[in-house]
C-alpha positions as CSV (number, residue, x, y, z in Angstrom):
1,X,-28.1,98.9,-31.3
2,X,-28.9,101.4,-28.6
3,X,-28.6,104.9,-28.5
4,X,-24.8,107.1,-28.5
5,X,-23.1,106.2,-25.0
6,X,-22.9,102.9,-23.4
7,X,-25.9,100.6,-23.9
8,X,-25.1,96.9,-22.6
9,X,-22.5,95.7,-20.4
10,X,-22.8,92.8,-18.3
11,X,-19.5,92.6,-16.0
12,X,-19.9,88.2,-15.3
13,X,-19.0,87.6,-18.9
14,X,-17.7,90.9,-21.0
15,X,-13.5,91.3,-20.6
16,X,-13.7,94.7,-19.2
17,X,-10.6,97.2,-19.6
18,X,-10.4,100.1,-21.7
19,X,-11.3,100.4,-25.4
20,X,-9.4,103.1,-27.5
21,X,-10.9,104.5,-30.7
22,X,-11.0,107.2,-33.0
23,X,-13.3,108.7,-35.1
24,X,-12.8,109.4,-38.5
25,X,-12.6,112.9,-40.2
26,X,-13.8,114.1,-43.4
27,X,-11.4,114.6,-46.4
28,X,-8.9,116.0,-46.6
29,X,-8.9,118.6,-44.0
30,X,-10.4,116.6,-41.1
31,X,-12.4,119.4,-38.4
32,X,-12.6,122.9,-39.4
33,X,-9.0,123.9,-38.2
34,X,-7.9,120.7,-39.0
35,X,-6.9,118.6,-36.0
36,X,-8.9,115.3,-34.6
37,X,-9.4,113.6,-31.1
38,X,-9.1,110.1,-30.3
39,X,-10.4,108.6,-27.2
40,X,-10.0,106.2,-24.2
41,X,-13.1,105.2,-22.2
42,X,-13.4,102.8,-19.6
43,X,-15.4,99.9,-19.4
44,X,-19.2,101.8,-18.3
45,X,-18.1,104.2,-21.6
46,X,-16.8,107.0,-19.7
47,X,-13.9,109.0,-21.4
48,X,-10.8,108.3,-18.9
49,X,-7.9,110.3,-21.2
50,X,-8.4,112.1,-25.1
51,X,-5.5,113.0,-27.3
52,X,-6.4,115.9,-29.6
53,X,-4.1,115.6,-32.4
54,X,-2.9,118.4,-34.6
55,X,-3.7,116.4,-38.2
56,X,-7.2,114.4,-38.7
57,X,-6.8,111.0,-37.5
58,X,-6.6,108.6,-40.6
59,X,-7.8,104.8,-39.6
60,X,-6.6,102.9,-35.7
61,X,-4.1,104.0,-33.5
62,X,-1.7,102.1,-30.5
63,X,-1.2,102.6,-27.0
64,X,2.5,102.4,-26.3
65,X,4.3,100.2,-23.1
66,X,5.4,103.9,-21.7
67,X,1.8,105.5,-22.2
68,X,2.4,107.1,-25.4
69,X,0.3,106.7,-28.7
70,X,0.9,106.5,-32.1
71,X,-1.4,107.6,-34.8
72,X,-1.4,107.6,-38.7
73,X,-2.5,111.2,-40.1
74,X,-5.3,111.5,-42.7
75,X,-3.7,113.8,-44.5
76,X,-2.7,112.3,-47.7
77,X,-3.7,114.5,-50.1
78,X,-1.3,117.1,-48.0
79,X,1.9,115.3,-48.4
80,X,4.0,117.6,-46.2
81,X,1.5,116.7,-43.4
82,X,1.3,113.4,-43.7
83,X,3.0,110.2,-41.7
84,X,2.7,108.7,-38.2
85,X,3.1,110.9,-35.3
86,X,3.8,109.8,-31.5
87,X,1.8,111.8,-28.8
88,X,3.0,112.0,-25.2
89,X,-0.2,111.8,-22.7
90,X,-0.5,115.8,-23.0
91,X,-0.8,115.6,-26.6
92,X,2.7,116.8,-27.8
93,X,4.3,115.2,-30.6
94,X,7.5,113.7,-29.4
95,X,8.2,111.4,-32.7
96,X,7.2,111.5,-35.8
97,X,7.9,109.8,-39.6
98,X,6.8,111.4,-42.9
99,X,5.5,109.4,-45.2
100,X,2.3,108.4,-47.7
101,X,1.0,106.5,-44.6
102,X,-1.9,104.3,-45.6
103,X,-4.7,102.2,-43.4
104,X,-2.5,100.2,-41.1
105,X,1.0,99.8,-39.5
106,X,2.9,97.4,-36.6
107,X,5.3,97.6,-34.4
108,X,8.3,94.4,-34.6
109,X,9.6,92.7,-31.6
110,X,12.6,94.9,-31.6
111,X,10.7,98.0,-32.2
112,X,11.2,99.0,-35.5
113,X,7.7,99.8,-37.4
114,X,6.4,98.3,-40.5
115,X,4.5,101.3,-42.3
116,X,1.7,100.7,-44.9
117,X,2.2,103.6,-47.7
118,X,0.8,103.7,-50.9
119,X,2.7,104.7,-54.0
120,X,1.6,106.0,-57.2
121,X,2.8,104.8,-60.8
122,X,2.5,102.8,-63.8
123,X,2.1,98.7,-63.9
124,X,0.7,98.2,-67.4
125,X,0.7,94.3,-66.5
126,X,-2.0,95.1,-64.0
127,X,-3.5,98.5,-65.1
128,X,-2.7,100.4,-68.5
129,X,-3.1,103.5,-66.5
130,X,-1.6,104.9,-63.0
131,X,-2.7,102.8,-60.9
132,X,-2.1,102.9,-57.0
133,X,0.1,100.1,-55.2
134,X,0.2,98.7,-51.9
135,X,3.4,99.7,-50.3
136,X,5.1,98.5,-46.8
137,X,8.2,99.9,-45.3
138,X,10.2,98.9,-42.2
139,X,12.2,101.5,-40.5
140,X,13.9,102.0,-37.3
141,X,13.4,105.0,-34.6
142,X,16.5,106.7,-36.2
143,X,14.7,106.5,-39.3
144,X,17.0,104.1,-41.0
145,X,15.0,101.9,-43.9
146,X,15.7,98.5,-43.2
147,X,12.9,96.9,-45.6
148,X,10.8,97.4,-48.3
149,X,7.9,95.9,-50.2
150,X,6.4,96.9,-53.5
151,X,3.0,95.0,-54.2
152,X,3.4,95.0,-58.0
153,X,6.4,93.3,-57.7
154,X,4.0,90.1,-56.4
155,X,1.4,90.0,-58.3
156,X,2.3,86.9,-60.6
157,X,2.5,84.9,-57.3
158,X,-1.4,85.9,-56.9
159,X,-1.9,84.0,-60.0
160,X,0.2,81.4,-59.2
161,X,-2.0,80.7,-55.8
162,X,-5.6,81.3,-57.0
163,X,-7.4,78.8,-59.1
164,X,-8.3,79.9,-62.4
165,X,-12.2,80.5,-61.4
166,X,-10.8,82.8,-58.5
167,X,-8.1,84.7,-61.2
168,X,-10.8,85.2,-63.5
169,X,-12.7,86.9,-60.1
170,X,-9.8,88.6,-59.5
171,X,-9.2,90.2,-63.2
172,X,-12.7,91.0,-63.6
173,X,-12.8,93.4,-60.8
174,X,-9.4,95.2,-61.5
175,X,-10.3,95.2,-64.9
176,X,-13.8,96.9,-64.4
177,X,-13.7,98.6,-61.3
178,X,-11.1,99.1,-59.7
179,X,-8.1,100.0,-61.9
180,X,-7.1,103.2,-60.0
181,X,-6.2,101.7,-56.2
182,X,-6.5,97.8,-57.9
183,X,-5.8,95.9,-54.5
184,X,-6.8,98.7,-51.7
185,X,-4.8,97.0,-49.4
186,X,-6.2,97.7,-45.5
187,X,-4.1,95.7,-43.0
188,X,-0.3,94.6,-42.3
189,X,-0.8,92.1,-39.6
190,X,3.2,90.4,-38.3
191,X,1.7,86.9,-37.2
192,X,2.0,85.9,-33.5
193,X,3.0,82.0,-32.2
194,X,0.4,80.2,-33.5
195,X,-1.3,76.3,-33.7
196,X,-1.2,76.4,-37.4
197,X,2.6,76.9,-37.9
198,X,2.6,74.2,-35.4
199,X,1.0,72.0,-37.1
200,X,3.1,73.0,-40.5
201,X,6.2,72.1,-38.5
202,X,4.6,69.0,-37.8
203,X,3.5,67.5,-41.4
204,X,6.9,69.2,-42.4
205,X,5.3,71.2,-44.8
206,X,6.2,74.7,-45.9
207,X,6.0,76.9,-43.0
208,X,3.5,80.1,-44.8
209,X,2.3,81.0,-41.2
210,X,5.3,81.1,-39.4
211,X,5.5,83.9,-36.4
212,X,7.0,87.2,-38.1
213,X,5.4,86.4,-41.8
214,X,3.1,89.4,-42.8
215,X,-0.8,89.1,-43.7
216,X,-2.4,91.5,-45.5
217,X,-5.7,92.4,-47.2
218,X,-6.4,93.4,-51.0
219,X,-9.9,94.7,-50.4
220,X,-10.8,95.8,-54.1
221,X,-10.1,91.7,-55.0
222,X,-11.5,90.4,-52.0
223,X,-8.1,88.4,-51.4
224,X,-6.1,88.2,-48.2
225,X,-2.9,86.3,-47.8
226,X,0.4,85.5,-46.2
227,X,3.8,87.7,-47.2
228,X,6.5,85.7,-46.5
229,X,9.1,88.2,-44.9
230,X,12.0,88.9,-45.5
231,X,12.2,87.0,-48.8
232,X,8.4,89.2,-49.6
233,X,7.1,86.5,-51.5
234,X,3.2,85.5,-51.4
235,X,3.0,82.4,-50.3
236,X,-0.8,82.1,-49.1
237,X,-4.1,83.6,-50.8
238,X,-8.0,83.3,-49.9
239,X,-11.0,84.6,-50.7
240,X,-12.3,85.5,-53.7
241,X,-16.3,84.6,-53.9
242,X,-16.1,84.0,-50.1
243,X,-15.3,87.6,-48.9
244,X,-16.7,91.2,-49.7
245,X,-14.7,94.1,-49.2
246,X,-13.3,92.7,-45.8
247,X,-11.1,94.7,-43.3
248,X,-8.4,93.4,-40.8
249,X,-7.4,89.8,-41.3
250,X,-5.6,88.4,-38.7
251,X,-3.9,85.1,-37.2
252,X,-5.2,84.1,-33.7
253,X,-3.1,82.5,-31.6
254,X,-5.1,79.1,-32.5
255,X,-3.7,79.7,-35.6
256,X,-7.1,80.6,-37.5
257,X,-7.8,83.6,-39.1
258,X,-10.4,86.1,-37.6
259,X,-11.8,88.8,-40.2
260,X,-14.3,91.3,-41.1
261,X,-16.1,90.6,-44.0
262,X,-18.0,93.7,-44.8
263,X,-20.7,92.6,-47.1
264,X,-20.4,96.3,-49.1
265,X,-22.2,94.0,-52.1
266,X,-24.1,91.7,-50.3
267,X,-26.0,94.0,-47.9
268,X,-25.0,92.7,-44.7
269,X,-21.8,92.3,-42.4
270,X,-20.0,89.2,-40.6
271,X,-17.4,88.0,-38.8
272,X,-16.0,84.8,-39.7
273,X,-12.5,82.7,-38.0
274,X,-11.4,80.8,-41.1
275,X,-9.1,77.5,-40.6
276,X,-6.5,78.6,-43.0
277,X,-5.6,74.7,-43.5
278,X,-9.3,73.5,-44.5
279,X,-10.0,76.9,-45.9
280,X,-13.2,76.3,-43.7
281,X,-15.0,78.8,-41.6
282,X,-15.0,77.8,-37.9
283,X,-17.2,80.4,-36.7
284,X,-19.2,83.2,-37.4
285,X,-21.0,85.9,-36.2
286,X,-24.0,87.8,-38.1
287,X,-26.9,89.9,-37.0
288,X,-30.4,89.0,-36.4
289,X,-32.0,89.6,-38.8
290,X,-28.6,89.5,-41.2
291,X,-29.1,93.4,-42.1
292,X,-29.1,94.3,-38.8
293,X,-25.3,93.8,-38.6
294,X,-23.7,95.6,-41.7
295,X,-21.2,98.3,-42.4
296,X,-20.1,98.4,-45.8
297,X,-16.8,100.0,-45.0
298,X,-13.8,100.1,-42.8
299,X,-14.8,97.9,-39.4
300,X,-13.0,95.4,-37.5
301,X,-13.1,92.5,-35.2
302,X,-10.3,91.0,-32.3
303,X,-10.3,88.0,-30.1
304,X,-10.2,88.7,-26.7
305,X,-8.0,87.4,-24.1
306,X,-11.8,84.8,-22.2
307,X,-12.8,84.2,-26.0
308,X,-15.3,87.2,-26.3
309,X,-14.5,89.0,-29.9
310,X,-14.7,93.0,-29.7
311,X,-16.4,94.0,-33.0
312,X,-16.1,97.4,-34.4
313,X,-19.0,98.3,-36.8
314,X,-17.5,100.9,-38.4
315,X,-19.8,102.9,-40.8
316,X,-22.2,103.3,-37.3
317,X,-19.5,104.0,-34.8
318,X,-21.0,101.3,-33.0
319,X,-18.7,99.1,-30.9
320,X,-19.4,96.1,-29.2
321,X,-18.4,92.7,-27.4
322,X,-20.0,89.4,-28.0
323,X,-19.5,85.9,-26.8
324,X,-18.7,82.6,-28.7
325,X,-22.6,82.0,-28.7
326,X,-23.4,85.8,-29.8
327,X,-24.7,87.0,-26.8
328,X,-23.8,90.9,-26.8
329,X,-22.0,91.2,-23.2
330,X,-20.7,95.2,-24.2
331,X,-21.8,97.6,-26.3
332,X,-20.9,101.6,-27.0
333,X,-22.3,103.8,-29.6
334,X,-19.5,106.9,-30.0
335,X,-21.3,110.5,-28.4
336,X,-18.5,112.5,-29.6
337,X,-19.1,113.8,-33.4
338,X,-16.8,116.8,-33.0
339,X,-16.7,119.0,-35.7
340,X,-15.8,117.1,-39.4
341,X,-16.5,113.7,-37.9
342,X,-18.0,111.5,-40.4
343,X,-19.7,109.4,-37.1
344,X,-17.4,106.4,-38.2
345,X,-14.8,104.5,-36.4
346,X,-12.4,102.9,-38.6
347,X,-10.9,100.6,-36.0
348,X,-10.9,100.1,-32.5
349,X,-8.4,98.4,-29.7
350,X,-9.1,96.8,-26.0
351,X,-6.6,97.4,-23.4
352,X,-6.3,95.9,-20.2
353,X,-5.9,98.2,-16.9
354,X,-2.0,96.7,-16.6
355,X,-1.4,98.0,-19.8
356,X,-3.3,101.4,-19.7
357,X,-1.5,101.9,-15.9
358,X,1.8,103.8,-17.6
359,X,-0.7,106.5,-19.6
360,X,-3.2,106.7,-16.2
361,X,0.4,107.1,-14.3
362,X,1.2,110.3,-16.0
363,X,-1.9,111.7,-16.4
């Protein structure tokens, strides 16, 4: 890892385009008066647009189609503050929706959003105290509520899925560490056209990834799995003593599933593409020497449109591209740590100049 700024980038095989990130702010208050930036910078590292936002910025945000963003605030312990606010390119709010907003949220096909809250109550079939609970919503632009999804409602249908080895993993952990916030759930991912719900369609078996089902990611367990939507059933789970406090789980278009497997136990970071089928892992990425690579905390990892996977290593602000061999083609260490930064990135997102045009149009 090089120093802050832009330390590698080879133009013959990195994707290029624009990389938007974020860092994150300390808790609750974020900067001294409270507000956050969050950043666009070209492919040499340059800043090209900032956003300054008037709440700390809470984990990724999204470029929108018209040049817009949308962020999630990191004020949850300020309730009235808290929700996901749309910026115009000269930082005003032009949308927003209050709620409990927590880690991660999408966007449907017909633009409604699927939210990630978290609520707060008893479950004395999980925890005997109150306990927090993964929570997703789906409402529309008007605001209208059109679904909703408690976690506790699912969690016989973890049991159901796991082996008993894997529920006795799972038990031990909420049972000793992690009763407060027992699954810590970290992503919402709606899953694309993919190979694998090809192949399902083929062998005419149950269709768990089809397009529009949900994935998501219990951190504290070290499960991720598939939410059948709308029906919100679990009907796909993974992971327990494979994964370590992963982040961002997501279906490729291949139909394997990319993910950021922290290593907050194990002392060192990867990324791994698992063949959800098999239950195999595909490929992998690691540092050299294996502690080299490691954030213990938030982090994530895409596929890129030629095969390169941008890798976000979180707890370092340290961003970078790599090829299917592991040969580091981009990498960017964040210069900014404004005022409350912690020097992390929770997540970040590669854009290509098409889609950054309608934001560079207006600014």
């Amino acid at each position: 890892m090089t120093g802050a700024g832009l330390g590698v980038y080879d133009p013959d095989r990195g994707f290029g385009g624009y990389t938007l990130l974020a860092e994150t702010y300390q808790f609750p208050d974020g900067a001294p008066d409270g507000t956050g930036s969050i950043y666009l910078i070209d492919e040499d590292g340059r800043p090209v647009h900032r956003w300054e936002t008037e709440t700390a910025v809470q984990s990724h945000c999204k470029l929108l189609p018209n040049g817009n963003l949308l962020y999630p605030t990191r004020d949850r312990s300020r309730i009235e503050e808290a929700g996901v606010r749309e910026l115009d390119p000269e930082s005003n709010v032009v949308w927003s929706f209050h709620c409990r907003i927590d880690h991660d949220f999408q966007i449907t096909d017909d633009g409604h959003f699927l939210f990630h809250t978290i609520a707060d109550h008893l479950a004395p079939e999980i925890a005997p105290e109150l306990t927090r609970h993964p929570y997703v919503i789906e409402v529309d632009r008007e605001k209208n509520l059109h679904w909703e999804w408690h976690g506790e409602d699912h969690f016989a249908e973890l049991r159901d899925l796991l082996s008993d080895s894997d529920w006795s993993y799972v038990e031990e952990r909420i049972e000793t560490r992690y009763q407060f916030d027992w699954a810590h759930n970290n992503t919402i991912q709606i899953i694309p056209e993919n190979e694998t719900h090809e192949t399902e369609l083929e062998r005419g078996t149950e269709p768990v990834f089809e397009p529009g089902n949900l994935v998501f990611s219990y951190r504290s367990l070290d499960v991720i799995g598939v939410i059948d939507y709308p029906s919100g059933e679990i009907v796909w789970a993974w992971g327990p003593g494979e994964l370590d406090g992963q982040h961002l789980p997501h279906v490729l278009e291949n139909g394997n599933i990319l993910v950021f497997d922290n290593g907050t136990e194990r002392g060192w970071s990867r990324v791994i593409e698992v063949n959800p089928l098999t239950e195999e892992i595909e490929w992998s990425y690691t540092g050299s020497p294996k502690t080299d690579f490691s954030s213990p905390f938030i982090s994530g990892a895409r596929r890129l449109p030629n095969g390169n996977t941008l890798i976000c290593e979180g707890a370092k602000a340290h961003l970078f591209e790599v090829t299917p061999s592991g040969d580091i083609v981009w990498e960017f260490v964040s210069p900014f740590s404004e005022a409350g930064s912690m020097g992390s990135i929770y997540r970040c997102q590669r854009y290509t100049e098409d889609e950054v045009a309608p934001l560079l149009d207006r600014i």
